[in-house]
BALOBA-1460 file (C-alpha; in Angstrom, 3 decimals):
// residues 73
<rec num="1" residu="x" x="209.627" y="182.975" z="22.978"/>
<rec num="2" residu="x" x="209.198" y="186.250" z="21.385"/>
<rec num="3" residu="x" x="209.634" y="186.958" z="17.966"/>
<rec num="4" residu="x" x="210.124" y="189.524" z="15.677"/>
<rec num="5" residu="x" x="207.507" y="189.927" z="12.832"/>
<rec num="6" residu="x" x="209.816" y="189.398" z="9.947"/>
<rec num="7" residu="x" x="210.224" y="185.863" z="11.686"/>
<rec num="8" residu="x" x="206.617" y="185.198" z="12.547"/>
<rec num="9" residu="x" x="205.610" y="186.251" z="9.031"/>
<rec num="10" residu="x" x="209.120" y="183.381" z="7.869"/>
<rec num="11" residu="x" x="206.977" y="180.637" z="10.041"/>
<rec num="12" residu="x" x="203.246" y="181.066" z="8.445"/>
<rec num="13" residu="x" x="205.119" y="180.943" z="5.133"/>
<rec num="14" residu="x" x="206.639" y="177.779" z="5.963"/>
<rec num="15" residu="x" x="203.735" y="176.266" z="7.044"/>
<rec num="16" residu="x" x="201.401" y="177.350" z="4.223"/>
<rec num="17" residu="x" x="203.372" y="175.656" z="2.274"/>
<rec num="18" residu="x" x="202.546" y="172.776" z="3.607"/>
<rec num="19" residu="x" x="198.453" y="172.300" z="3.319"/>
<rec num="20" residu="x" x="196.875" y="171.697" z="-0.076"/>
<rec num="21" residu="x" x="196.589" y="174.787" z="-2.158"/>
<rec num="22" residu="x" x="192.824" y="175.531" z="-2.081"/>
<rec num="23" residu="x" x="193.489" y="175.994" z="1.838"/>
<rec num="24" residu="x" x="195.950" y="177.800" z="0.893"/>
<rec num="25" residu="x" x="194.191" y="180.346" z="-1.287"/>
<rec num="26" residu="x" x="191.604" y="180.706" z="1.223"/>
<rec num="27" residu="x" x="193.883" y="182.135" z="4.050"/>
<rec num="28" residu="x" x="195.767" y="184.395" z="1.586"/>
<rec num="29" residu="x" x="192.322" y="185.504" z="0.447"/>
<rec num="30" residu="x" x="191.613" y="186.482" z="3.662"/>
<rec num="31" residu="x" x="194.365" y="187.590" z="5.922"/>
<rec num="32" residu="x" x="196.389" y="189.063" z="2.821"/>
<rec num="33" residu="x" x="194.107" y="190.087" z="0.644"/>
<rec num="34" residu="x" x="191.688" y="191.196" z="3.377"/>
<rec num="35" residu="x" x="188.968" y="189.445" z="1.204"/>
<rec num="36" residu="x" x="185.329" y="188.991" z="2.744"/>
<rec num="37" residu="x" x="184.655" y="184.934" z="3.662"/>
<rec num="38" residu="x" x="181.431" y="185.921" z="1.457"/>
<rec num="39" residu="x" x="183.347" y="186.648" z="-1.990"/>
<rec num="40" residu="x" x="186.146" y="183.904" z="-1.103"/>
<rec num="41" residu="x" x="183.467" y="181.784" z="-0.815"/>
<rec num="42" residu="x" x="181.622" y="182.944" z="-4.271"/>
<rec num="43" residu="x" x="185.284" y="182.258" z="-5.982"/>
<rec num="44" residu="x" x="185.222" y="179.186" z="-4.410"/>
<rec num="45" residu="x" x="181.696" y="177.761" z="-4.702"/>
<rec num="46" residu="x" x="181.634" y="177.673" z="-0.825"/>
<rec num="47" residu="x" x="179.174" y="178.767" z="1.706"/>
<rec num="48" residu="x" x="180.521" y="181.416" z="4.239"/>
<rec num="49" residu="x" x="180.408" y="178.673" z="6.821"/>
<rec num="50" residu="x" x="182.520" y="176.657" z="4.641"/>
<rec num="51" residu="x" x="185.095" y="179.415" z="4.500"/>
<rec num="52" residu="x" x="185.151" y="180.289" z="7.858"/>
<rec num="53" residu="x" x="185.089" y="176.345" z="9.249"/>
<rec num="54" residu="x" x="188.451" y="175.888" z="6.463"/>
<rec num="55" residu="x" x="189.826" y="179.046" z="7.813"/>
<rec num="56" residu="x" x="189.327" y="177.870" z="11.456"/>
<rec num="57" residu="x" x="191.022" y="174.264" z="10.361"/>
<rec num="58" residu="x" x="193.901" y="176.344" z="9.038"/>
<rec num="59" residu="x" x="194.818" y="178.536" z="11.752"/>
<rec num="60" residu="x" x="194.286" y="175.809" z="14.234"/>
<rec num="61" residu="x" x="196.708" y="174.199" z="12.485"/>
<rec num="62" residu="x" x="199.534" y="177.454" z="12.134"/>
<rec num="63" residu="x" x="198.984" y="177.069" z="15.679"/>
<rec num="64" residu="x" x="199.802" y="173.709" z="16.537"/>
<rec num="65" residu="x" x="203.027" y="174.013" z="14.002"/>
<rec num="66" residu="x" x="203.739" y="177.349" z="15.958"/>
<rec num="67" residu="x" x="203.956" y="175.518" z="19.027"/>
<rec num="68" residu="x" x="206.253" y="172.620" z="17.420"/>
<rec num="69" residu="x" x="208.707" y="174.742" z="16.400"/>
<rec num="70" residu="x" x="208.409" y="176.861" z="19.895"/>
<rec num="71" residu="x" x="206.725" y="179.236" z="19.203"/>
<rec num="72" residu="x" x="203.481" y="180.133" z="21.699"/>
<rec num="73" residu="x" x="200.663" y="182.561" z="20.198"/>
């Protein structure tokens, strides 16, 4: 299925809301905010490979709820 971005950006949303906040934070940080994984990671006390492994969990999970609610990225 093909959706519009308004809808896309309606799904992430959704599903943000449901990891823990830190996780949270982190993808905000970075795909809103356009942060670096190094200064996320300095806010966070995290290594980079911390930030990018939790960033990795999260979108792996966006994509898996994508697909539940049929939508295929």
């Amino acid at each position: 299925m093909v959706i519009e971005e308004k809808m896309m950006a309606a799904f992430i949303i959704q599903y943000l809301k449901t990891i823990k906040s830190r996780n949270r934070q982190i993808f905000m940080m970075r795909y809103y905010c356009n942060m670096s994984m190094k200064t996320i990671g300095e806010y966070f006390g995290l290594s980079e490979n911390a930030v990018r492994a939790q960033l990795m969990r999260t979108r792996e999970g966006l994509r898996a709820y994508l697909k539940e609610n049929g939508i295929e990225v």
